[in-house]
C-alpha positions as CSV (number, residue, x, y, z in Angstrom):
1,X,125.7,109.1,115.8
2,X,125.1,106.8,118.8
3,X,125.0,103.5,117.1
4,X,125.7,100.5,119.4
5,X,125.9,96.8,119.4
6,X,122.1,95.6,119.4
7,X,121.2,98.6,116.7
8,X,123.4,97.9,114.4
9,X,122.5,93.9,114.5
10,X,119.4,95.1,114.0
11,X,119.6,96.8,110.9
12,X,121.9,93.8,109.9
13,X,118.7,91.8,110.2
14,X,116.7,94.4,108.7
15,X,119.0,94.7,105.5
16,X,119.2,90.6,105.3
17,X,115.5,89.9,105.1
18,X,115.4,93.2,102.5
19,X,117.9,91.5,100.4
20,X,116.0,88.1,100.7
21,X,112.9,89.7,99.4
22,X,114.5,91.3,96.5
23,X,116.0,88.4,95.1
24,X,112.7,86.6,95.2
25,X,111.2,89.7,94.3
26,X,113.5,90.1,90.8
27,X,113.0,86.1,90.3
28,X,109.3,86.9,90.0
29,X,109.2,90.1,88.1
30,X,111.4,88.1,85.2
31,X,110.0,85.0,85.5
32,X,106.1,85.6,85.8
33,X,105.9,89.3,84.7
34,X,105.1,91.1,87.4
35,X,103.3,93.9,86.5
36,X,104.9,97.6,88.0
37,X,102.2,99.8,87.2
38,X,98.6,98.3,88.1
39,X,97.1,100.9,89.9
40,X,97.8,103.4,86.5
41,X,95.8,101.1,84.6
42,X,93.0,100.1,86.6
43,X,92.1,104.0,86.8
44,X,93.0,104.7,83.0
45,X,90.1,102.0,82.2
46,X,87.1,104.0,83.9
C-alpha cells in the first residue's frame, strides 16, 4: 500500500487526538445530555 514512516505517525496523531475527543465527547453526552438529534427537532417545530 505504500505506507512509510512519516504517514503512519501521522495517522498515529490523527487517531490520538480522535480518541481524546471521544472520551471528552462521551463525558459530555452522559454527564450534560448532549442532545444527538437537534437539527430533527428544530425542523419538526415549523
Amino acid at each position: 500500500m505504500g505506507y512509510d514512516e512519516v504517514k503512519m505517525k501521522s495517522m498515529k496523531d490523527k487517531m490520538t487526538v480522535y480518541d481524546e475527543f471521544l472520551k471528552e465527547y462521551e463525558y459530555w453526552k452522559k454527564h450534560c445530555g448532549v442532545k444527538d438529534k437537534v437539527q430533527k427537532k428544530q425542523r419538526d417545530r415549523k
